[in-house]
N, C-alpha and C positions, 0 to 999 in steps of 0.2 A: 622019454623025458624031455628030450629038444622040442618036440611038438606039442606039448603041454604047456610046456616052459615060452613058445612063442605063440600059444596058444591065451595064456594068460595073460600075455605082458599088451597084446593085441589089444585086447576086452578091455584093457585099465586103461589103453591110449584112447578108445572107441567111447569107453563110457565117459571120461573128462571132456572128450571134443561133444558129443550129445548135452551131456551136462548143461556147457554153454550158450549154447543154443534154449535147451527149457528154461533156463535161469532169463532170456533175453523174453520168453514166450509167457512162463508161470510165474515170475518172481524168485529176487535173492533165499528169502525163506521158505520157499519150496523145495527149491532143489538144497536149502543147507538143514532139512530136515529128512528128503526121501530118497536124498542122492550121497549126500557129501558126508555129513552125519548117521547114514543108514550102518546098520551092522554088516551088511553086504557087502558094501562096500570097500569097510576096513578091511573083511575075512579076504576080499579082493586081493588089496596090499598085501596081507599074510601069507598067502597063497606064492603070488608072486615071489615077495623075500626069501621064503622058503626051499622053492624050487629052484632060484635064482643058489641060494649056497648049495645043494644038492648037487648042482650041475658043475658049481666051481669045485668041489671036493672029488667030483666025477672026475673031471680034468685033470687032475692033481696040478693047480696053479701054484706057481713058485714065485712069480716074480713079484716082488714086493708092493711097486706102485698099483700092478693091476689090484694086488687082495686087499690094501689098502683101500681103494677107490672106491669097490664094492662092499667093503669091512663099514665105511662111510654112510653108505645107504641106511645099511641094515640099523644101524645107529641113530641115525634123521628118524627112519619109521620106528623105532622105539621108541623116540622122545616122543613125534606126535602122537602117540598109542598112549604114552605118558599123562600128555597135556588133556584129551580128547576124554580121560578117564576119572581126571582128578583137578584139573582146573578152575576157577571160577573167574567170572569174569561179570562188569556188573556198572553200575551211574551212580556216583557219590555226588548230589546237589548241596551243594553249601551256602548260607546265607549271611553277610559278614555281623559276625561278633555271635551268631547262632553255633554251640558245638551239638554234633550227631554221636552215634557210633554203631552207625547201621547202614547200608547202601542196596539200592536195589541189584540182583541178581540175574542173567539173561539167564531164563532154560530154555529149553530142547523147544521146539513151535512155538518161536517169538514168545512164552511169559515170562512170567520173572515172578519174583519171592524178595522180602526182606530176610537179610542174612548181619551179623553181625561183624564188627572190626572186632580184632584185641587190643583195641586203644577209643577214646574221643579223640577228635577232630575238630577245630576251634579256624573259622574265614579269619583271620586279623585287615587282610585287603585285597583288593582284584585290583589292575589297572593292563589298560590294552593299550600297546607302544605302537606308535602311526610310522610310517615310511614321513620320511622332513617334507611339509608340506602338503601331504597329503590326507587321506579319510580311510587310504588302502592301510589294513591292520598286518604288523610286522610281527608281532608276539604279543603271546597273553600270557598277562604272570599273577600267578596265585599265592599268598604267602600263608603261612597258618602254622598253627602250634598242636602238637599231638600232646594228648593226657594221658600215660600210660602208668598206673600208680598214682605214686607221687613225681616221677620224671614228667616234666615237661620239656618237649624237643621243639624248639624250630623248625619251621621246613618252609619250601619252595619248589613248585613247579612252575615251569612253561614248554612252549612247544620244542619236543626232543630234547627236553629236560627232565627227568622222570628223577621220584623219591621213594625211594626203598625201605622199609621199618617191618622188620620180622615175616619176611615172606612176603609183604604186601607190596605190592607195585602201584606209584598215584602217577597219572600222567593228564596234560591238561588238556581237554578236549572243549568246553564250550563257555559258554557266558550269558547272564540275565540282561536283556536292554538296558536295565537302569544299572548295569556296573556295580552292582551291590551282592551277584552271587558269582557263584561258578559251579560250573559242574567238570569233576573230573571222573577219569575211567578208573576202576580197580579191577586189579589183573590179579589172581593169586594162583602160582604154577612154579613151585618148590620143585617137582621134581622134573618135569617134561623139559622147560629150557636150558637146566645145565646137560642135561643129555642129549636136546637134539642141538647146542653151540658144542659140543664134542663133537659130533659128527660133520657138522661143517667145519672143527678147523681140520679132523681126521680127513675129512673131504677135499682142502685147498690145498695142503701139504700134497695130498696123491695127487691132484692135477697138475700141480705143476711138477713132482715128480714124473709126471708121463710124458713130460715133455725134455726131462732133464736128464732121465736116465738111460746110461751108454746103452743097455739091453733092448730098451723098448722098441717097439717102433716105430719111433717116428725118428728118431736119432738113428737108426739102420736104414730109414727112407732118405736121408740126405747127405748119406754117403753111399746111395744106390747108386750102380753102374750107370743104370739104363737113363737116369737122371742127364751124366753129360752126358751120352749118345743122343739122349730127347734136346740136349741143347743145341746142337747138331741139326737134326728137326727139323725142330720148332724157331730156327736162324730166320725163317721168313718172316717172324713176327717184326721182327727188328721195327719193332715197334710200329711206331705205329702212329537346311531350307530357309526359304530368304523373308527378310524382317524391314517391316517398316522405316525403324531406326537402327542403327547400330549399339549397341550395348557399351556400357564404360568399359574401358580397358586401363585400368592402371599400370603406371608405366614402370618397367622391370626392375630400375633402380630403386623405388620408391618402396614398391614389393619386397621387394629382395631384404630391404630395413623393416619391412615390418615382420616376413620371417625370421629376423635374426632376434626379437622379442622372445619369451616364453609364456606358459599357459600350464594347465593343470586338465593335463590329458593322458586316458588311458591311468588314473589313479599314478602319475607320477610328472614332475616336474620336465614338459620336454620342449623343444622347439618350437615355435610357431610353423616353422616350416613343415614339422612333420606330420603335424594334423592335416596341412595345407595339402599335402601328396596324399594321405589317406583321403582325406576329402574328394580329391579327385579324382584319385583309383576306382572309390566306391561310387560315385557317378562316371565314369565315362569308362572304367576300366584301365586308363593308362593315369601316367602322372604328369602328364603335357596335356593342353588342350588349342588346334590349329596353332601349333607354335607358341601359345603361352605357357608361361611356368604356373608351377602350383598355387604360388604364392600370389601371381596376378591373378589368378581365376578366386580363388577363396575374396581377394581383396576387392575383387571389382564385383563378385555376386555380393558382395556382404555391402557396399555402397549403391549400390544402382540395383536391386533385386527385380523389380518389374522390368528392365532391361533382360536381366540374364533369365527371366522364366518366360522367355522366349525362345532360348537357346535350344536348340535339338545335342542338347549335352550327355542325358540319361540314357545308359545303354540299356534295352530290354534285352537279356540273354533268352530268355524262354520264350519259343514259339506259339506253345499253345496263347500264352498273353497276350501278345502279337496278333496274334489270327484272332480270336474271340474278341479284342476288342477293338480290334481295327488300329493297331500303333505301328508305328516306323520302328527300327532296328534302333533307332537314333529319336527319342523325346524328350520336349521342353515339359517344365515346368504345366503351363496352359495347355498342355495335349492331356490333364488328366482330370482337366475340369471343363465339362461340357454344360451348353446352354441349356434348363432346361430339367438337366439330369444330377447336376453338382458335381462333387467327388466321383469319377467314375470305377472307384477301388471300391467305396463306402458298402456296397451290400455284399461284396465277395469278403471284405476280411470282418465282416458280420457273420457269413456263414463260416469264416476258417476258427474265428473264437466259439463258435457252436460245435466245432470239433471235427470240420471238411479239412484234410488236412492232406488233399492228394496234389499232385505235382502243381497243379493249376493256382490252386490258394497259397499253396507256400509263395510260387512266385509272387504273389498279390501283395503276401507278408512283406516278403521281400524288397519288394520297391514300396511300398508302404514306409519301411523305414528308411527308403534313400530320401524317400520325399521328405520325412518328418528330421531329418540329417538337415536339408537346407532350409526348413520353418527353425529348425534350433540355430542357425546361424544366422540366421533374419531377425529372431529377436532377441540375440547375445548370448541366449543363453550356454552355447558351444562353445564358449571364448572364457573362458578363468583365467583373466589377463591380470588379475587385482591382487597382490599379497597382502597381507596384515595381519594385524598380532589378536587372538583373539582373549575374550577375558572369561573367568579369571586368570588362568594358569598361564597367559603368555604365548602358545603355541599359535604357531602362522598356520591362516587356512587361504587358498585361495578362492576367488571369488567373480560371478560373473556382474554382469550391468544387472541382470535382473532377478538378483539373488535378491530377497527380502532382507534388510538391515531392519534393526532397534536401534531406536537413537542412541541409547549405549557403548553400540557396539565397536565405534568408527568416531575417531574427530571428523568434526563438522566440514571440515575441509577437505581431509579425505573422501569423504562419502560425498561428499560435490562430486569431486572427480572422477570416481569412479561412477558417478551415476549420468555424468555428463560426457565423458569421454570420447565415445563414438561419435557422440553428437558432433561435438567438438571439432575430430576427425572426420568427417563427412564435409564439412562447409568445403574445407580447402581442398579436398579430393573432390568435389562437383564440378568447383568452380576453375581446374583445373593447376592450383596455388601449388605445385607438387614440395616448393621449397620448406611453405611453412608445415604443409602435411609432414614433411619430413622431419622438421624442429619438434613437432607433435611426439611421431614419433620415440626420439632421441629421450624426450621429458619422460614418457613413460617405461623408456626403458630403464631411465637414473630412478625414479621411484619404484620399482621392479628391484635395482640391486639394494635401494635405502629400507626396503619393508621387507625382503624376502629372508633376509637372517641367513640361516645354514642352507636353505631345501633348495634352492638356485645349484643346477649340476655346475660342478668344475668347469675351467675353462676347457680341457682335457680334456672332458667329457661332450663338454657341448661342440670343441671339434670334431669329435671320430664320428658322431650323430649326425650332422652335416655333412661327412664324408661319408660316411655310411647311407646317408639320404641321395647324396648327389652318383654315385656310383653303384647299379643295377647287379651286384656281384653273381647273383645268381644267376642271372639273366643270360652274363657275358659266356662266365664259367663253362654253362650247358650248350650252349652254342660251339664253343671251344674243343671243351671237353666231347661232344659227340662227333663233332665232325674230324677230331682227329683221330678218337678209336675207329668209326665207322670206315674210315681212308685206311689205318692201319689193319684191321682187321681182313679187308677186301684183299689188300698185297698179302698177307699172311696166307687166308684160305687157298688165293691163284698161288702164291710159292709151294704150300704144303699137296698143292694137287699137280704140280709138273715135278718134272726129274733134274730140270736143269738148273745149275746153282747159278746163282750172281752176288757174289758175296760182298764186292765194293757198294751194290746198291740197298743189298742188307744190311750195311754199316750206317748208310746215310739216315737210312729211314729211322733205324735203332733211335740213330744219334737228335735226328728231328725231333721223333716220337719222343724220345726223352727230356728234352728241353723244352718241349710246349708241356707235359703233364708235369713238367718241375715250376713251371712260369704257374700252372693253374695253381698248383699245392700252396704256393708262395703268396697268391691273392686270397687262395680262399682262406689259410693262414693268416692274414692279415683282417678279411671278412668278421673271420671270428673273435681274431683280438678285439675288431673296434667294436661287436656286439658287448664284449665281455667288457670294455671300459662305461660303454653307454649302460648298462645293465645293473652295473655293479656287482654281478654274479654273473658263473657257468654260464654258456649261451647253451640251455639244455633244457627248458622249460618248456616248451610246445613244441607241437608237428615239427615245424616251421623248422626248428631249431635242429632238433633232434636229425632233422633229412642231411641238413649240410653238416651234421659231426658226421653221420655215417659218410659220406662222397668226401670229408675230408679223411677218417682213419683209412678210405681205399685208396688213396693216394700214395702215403708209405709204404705202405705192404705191396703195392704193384711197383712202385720203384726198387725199393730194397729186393724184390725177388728178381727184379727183371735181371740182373747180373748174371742170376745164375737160369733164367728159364727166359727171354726175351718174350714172349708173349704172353706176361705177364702184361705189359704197357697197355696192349690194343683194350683187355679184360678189365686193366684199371679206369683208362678213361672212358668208355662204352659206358662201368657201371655206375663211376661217381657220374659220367652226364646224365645216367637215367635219374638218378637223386636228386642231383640239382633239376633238372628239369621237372620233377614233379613239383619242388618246391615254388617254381617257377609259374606253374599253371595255378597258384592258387587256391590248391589244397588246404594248403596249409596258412594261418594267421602270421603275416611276417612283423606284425607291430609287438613292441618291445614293451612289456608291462612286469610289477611288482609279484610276484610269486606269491602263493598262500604260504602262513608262516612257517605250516609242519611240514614246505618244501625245502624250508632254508638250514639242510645237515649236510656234511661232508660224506655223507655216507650215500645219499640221492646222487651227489655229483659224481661220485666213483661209482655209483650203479650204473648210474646213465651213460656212464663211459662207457664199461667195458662192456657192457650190452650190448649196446651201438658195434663197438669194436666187433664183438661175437657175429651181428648184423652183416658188418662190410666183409667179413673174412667166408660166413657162409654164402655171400651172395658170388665171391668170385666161384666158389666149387659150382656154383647154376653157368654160370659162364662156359667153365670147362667141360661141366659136362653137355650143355648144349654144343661148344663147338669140337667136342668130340664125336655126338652123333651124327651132327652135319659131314665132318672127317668121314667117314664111315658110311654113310649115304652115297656121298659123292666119290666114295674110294676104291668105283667095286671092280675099273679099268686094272687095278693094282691092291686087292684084299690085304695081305701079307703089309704094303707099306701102310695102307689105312687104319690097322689094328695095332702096329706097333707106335703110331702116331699117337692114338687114343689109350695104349696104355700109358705113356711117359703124361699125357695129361692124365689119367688117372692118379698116377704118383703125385703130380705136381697140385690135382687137387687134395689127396689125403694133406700135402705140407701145410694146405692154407685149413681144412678139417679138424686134424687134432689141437690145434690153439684156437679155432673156430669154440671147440667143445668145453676148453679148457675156458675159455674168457668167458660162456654162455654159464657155466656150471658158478662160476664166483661170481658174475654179473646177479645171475636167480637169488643166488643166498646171500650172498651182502645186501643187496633189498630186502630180504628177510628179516634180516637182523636191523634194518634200518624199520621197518616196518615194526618189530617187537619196541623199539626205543618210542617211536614217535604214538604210537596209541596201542601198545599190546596187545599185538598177535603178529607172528610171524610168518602165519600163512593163513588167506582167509579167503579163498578159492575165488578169487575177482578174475573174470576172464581172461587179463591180460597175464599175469601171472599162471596161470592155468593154462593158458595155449605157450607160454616160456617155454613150463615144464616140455610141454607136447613135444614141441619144436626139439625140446634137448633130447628127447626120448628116441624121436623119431629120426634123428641124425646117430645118435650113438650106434644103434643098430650096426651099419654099414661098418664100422670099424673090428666087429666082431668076427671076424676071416676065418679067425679059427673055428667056428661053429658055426659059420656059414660060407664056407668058401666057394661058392657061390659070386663074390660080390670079388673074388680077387680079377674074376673075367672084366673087362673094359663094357662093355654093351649092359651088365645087368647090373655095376656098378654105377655109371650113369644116368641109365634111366631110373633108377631107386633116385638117384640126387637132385636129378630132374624132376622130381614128381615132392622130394621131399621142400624142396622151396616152396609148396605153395603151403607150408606150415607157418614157414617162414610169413609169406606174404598174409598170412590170416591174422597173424600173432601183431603184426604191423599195423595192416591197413584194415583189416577184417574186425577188428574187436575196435580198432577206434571209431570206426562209419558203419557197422552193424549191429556192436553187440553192446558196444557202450561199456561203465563202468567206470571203478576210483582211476583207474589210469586212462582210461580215454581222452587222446586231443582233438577229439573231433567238438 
């Protein structure tokens, strides 16, 4: 039966991981009709659950959390058996003052059918709520009146706002251009959801009972012997090109005031200075240019542009672009218009819009839009420097020089100024007047606070953004952060490979190691407050964000443990720098923007957490088990010390495993249940949720000793942990830059 039993459970992990891959090749509706959908499939699950209680009744299990845990399952796949059988789900288009009482219906290979309500439906109004100041939509809300008899009910949706009326679930999913309809989702699953939210909370009570309880194991792992013995140990860790003219250069003071302005960038109300650093980033790479700030390079190309499109400013990253067209590493503006020839992109992003779409064109794409980056700041149109009130309704929109007005739109004198403005500002910046340029300045900042109403950030706000702008956290961090695990690490492996102790200089190191990864926790701690002030929410919304929660929750956990396992430190800082450091290279989007509206639930933000969390905790067990192998490599002068090394890090990685599984297990289902509120369905086989699952599946394994003791050895517990990260890293970085999807930050 064990080999059936691991025989099945295998083919369910094999067929999800293939899954996503066709899904990425054939299409969503493919595989949610031959694969996910298929009868095979489910009899799969059946099969599994089946054998899965068989085995535990084999066993005769007692302990409570364990039959709970798996009592849990068996309950989730009832319900989806539940929902999968008697379901429906379907698009209710509403037109306001029009009543319905029918919606269309998805079946099985993308058709659908009209089906009926037990009620009419009556739009009364739609209206879509803006973020202050801006176009970016914050919520859509739908109000309407149900005819049910003679009962007429009010109601109201928006995003993760759902309404409930006899079984039927209305959640707000889209909207007509002209504002005059809506379409929402109708969800109808009476019996599937209250049995598979039994299983989930049957499911969180046993996780955290497996952590709680005297019996289990993980509470007998850290009052294991061998634990101080391994502290004992594991003591070593103790932690651990030249131009005619020179170009304008505006002068730093003058800059510096015209950053301190705002604009309407990235769909939200931010800094001048921070467009000024992206700006730069995305031409040259860094946020300095030969010693200028961002805010002089933005100010002096946006004054004097024939000057700076001379500048060898534009970094080409791709070689092939390079080589094929004959460009420096480092080009102006004028290296990409030849005599003769014009535009020298114009026939390659010809051929990349006819569907050439290999390394060569993208880069073509690529610098295509850094060039059309500095045409947009050349003729204002990058600059929404302009507040005002718009009519009828009042609401402020920001606005560039070469927005199109109606003479309506704007007093006469307003729309002078804003159409004159640069102008304006250019005289006294040619002619070198930096003082009046600066009075200029000041005028448009006092009309910025008299027109901008509420959408102007806090003062609060617009300091931590500036501080957040001026200080490279991540930068520092990973520089910090690696070069003191990679230093602790080295004395650790030379201590764990001689015999001789030095225990005053194992104290020191502890003690260093300890106060640089307390200094980094303390900055990046502080990194993420001033995200979270600038933001106004979680700093948990992209790549970017998502990397430094994880290198920040490895922080705690590598301090908190190190008391009792000291090489705990070297493991913390090695892996939050590997984090930061990815964040670092530009993976990831580090600019700060408004969320979509059905991001903005409490339920997203504790998803995202404890996810992340589940993330840092499984990635120290890769740690341990790597430099347990390395232990044991290098250990073969002394076998016996090298193996009893590697088991006290086995133990020490089970401690950071069972709350690894525990936080991945509530992480997966509170997005579940987040996912049922915001557009009904709670599980809808999207890659990244789908490679979770994997990840959870393919870690739980290991903890099964009793049916495969096997893994209690050190060498074939490791290498399983070692091999099982790269579930880890697929689930991560794999489905966001490969497979794509509703959770991709790529």
């Amino acid at each position: 039966m064990k080999r059936a039993l691991a025989l099945i459970y295998t083919l369910v992990v094999a067929t999800m991981a293939a899954a996503t891959w066709i899904e990425h090749l054939r299409g969503t509706d493919f595989v949610a009709q031959h694969i996910y959908g298929a009868w095979w499939f489910t009899l799969l699950w059946a099969v599994l659950a089946a054998l899965g209680v068989a085995w535990i009744v084999r066993q005769r299990m007692r302990r409570w959390s364990t039959l709970l845990l798996h009592a849990s399952f068996v309950v989730i796949l009832c319900g989806a058996l539940l929902t999968h059988l008697t379901a429906s789900r379907g698009v209710l288009h509403l037109r306001q003052g029009e009543s319905t009482d029918s919606y269309s219906a998805e079946l099985p290979g993308g058709a659908t059918e009209v089906r009926r309500l037990p009620f009419h439906i009556t739009l009364d109004s739609f209206r879509v709520h803006y973020h202050a100041g801006t176009t970016a939509e914050r919520d859509y809300t739908s109000h309407f009146t149900l005819r049910d008899g003679r009962a007429h009910i009010p109601g109201q949706v928006a995003m993760n706002r759902i309404f409930t009326y006899r079984a039927v679930r209305l959640y707000q999913s889209a909207y007509d251009p002209d504002l005059s309809g809506s379409y929402l989702t109708v969800n109808t699953d009476p019996y599937g959801i209250p049995v598979t939210y039994t299983g989930y909370a049957l499911l969180f009570v046993a996780l955290f009972g497996m952590l709680l309880d005297p019996r289990a194991t993980f509470r007998r792992l850290l009052a294991d012997a061998r634990l101080r013995r391994g502290a004992f140990l594991l003591l070593a860790l103790t932690a651990i090109a030249g131009h005619a003219a020179e170009p304008l250069i505006v002068p730093r003071e003058t800059a510096d005031r015209f950053g301190r302005l705002h604009l309407l960038y990235n769909d939200r109300i931010a800094p001048v200075q921070t467009f000024a650093i992206d700006f730069t980033k995305k031409l040259y790479g860094r946020a300095t240019y030969r010693g200028l700030t961002a805010e002089q390079v933005l100010m002096s190309r946006l004054f004097d542009p024939r000057g700076w499109d001379a500048e060898p400013m534009i970094r080409i990253k791709d070689a092939s672009l390079r080589h094929r067209l004959d460009l420096p590493r480092y080009a102006s503006v004028n290296d990409f218009f030849a005599p003769g020839r014009g535009y020298i992109l114009g026939p390659y992003l010809m051929e990349y819009e006819q569907g050439q779409r290999d390394a060569f064109h993208r880069a073509c794409a690529d610098m295509d839009a850094k060039l059309r980056l500095i045409m947009s700041l050349r003729d204002g149109s990058a600059l929404a420097l302009f507040p005002h009130a718009t009519l009828p309704d009042g609401s402020i929109r920001w606005r560039h020089t070469a927005a199109p007005l109606t003479p309506d739109e704007l007093p006469r004198m307003d729309a002078l100024f804003l159409r004159s403005y640069l102008a304006l500002l250019r005289e006294p910046i040619l002619t070198a007047d930096y003082p009046a340029a600066d009075r200029l300045i000041d005028k448009l900042d006092k009309y910025q606070h008299l027109h901008a109403g509420g959408t102007l950030p806090t003062p609060t706000a617009d300091r931590a953004e500036r501080l957040t702008n001026a200080i490279p956290f991540a930068t520092i961090l990973f520089i910090l952060n690696l070069t003191v695990g990679l230093l602790a690490m080295l004395y650790t492996l030379r201590r764990l490979t001689r015999r001789r102790d030095a225990p005053r200089t194992d104290r020191l190191v502890h003690r260093i190691t300890f106060a640089l990864l307390t200094l980094s926790f303390v900055l990046l701690t502080l990194c993420e407050a001033l995200r979270w002030i600038v933001a106004g929410r979680a700093p948990l919304a992209n790549g970017y964000e998502t990397m430094l929660l994880i290198a920040w929750f490895i922080h705690p956990f590598a301090l908190l443990a190190a008391r009792r396992f000291p090489i705990a430190l070297p493991f913390g800082a090695l892996l939050s720098g590997f984090f930061l450091l990815v964040s670092h290279l530009a993976l990831m989007d580090p600019r700060i923007t408004p969320i979509m509206p059905v991001l903005g639930s409490p339920l997203l933000s504790l998803h995202v957490s404890v996810i992340m969390m589940a993330y840092a905790l499984l990635s120290l067990t890769f740690i341990c088990a790597l430099t347990a192998l390395i232990l044991l490599a290098l250990g073969r002068r002394d076998p016996h010390r090298a193996a009893e090394q590697a088991d006290v890090l086995r133990l020490l990685s089970l401690l950071f495993l069972y709350p690894a599984l525990a936080t991945l297990g509530v992480g997966i289902f509170v997005g579940a249940i987040w996912a049922n509120i915001s557009w009904g369905t709670y599980w809808s086989w999207d890659p990244k949720e789908t490679w979770a699952l994997i990840t959870f599946m393919v870690y739980a394994v290991v903890v099964h000793t009793h049916t495969w003791p096997r893994f209690r050895r050190p060498v074939a517990y490791h290498l399983y942990l070692l091999l099982s990260f790269l579930t880890l890293l697929m689930t991560y970085f794999g489905v966001n830059y490969l497979l794509g999807g509703m959770h991709s930050y790529a």
